[in-house]
C-alpha positions as CSV (number, residue, x, y, z in Angstrom):
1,X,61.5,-85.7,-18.6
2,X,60.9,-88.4,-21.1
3,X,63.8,-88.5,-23.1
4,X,66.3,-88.2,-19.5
5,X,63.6,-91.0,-17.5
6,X,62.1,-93.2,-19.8
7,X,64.4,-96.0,-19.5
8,X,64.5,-96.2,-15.9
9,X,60.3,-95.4,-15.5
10,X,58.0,-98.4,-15.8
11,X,54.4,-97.5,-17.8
12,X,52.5,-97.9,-14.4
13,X,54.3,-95.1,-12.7
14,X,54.1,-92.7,-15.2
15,X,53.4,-89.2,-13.7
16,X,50.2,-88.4,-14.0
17,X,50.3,-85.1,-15.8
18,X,52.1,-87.2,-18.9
19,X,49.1,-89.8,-18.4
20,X,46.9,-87.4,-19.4
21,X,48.5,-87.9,-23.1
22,X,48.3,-91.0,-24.4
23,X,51.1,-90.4,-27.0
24,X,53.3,-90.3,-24.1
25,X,52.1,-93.3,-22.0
26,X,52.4,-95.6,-25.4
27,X,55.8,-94.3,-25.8
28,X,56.8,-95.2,-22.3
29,X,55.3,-98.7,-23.5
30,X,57.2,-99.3,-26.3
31,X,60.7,-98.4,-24.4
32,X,59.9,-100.8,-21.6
33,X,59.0,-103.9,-24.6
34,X,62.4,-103.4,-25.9
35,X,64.1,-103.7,-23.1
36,X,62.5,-107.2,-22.4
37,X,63.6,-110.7,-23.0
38,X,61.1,-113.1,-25.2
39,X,59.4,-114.6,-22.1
40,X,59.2,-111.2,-20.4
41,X,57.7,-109.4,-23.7
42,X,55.1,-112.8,-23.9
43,X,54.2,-111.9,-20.3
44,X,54.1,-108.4,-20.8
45,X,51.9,-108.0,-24.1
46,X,50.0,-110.9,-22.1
47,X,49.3,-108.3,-19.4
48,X,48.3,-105.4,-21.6
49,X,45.9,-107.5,-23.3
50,X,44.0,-108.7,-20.5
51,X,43.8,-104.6,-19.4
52,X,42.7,-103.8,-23.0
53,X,40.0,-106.4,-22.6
54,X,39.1,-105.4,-19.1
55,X,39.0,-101.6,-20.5
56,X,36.9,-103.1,-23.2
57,X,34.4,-105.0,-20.6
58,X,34.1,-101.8,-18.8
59,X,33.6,-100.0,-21.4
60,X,30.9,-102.1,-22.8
61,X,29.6,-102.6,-19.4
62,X,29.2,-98.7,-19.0
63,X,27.7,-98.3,-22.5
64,X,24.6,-101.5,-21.4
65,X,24.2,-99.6,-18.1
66,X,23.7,-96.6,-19.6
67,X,21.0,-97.3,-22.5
68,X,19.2,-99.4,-19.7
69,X,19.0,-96.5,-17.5
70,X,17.6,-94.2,-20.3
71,X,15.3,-96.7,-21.2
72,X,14.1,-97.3,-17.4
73,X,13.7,-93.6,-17.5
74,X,12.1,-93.1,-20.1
75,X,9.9,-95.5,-19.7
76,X,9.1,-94.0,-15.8
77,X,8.9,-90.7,-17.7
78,X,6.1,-91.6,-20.3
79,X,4.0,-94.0,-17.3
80,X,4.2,-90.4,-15.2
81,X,2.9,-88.5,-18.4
82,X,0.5,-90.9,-18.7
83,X,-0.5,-91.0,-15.1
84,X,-0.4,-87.0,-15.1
85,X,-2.3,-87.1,-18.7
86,X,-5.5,-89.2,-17.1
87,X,-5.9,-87.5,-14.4
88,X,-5.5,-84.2,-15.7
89,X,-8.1,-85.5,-18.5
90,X,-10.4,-86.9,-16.0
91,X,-10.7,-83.6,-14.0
92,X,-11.4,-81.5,-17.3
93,X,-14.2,-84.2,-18.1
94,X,-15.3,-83.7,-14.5
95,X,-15.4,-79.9,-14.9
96,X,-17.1,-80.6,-18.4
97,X,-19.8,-83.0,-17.2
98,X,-21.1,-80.6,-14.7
99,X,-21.0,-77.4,-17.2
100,X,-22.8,-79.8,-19.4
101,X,-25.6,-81.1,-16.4
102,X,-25.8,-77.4,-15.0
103,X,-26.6,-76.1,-19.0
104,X,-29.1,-78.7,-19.3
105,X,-30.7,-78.4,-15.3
106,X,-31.4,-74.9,-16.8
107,X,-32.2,-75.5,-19.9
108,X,-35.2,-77.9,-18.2
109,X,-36.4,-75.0,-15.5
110,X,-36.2,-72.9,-18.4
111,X,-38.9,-74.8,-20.4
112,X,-40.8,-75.3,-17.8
113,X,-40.8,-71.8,-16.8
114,X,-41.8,-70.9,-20.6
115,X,-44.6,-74.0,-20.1
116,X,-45.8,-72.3,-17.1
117,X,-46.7,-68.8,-19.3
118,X,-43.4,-66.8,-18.4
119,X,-42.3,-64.5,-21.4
120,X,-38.8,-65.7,-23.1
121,X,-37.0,-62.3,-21.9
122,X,-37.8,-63.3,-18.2
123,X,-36.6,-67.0,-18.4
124,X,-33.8,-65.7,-19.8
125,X,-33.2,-63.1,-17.2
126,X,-33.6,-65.6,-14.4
127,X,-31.6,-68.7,-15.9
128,X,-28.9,-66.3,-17.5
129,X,-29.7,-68.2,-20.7
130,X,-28.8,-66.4,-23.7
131,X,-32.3,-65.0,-25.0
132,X,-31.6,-67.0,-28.5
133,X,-31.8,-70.4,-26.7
134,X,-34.5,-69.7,-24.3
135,X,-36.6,-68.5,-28.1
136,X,-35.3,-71.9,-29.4
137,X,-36.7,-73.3,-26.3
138,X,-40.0,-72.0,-26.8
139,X,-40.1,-73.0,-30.3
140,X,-39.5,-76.5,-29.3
141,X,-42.0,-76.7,-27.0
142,X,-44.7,-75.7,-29.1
């Protein structure tokens, strides 16, 4: 195809399946230069460098577009972990914080039960208390 239509094919209607290699399409180029006169080879390397620098704009718009959108996500990405990290942390400290104040609400009836003459192994029974704290308990209290 090239060698028996080059001539007569201009580069913008090159079929598309020889498009697709670039070898082919700058040959295509080349033929149609030569067969120009000065003021049609000005206009025409004219024309291919304002699409080189258009190609170049896009390109360089594309490549700005694209590290701004990875840095937009990103940056939604680590506010969600955040987000998703506090209130994950909060309910753990919730759920820590009452452990904490039900271990100690014991640990009160429990000396209190040991004040009011109840044997360790009782308080321990009722509180569920392991026996070693509820001695520790005693100790403490005197």
């Amino acid at each position: 195809y090239f060698f028996k239509h080059a001539r007569e094919t201009p580069v913008g209607r090159i079929p598309a399946t020889l498009r697709a290699v670039p070898e082919i399409e700058e040959a295509f180029a080349v033929l149609e230069e030569i067969g120009l006169d000065r003021h049609e080879l000005e206009l025409y390397r004219k024309a291919d460098m304002a699409r080189r620098d258009r190609a170049s704009q896009l390109e360089t718009s594309y490549d700005k577009g694209h590290k701004k959108g990875l840095a937009e996500g990103k940056e939604k990405g680590m506010r969600q972990g955040r987000e998703e990290g506090l209130a994950e942390g909060e309910k753990k400290g919730r759920e820590e914080g009452r452990e904490e104040g039900l271990e100690e609400g014991l640990e009160l009836a429990a000396a209190r039960m040991l004040k009011q003459g109840l044997d360790p192994k009782t308080v321990a029974e009722i509180t569920d208390l392991p026996l070693e704290r509820i001695e520790s308990l005693s100790r403490q209290a005197g």
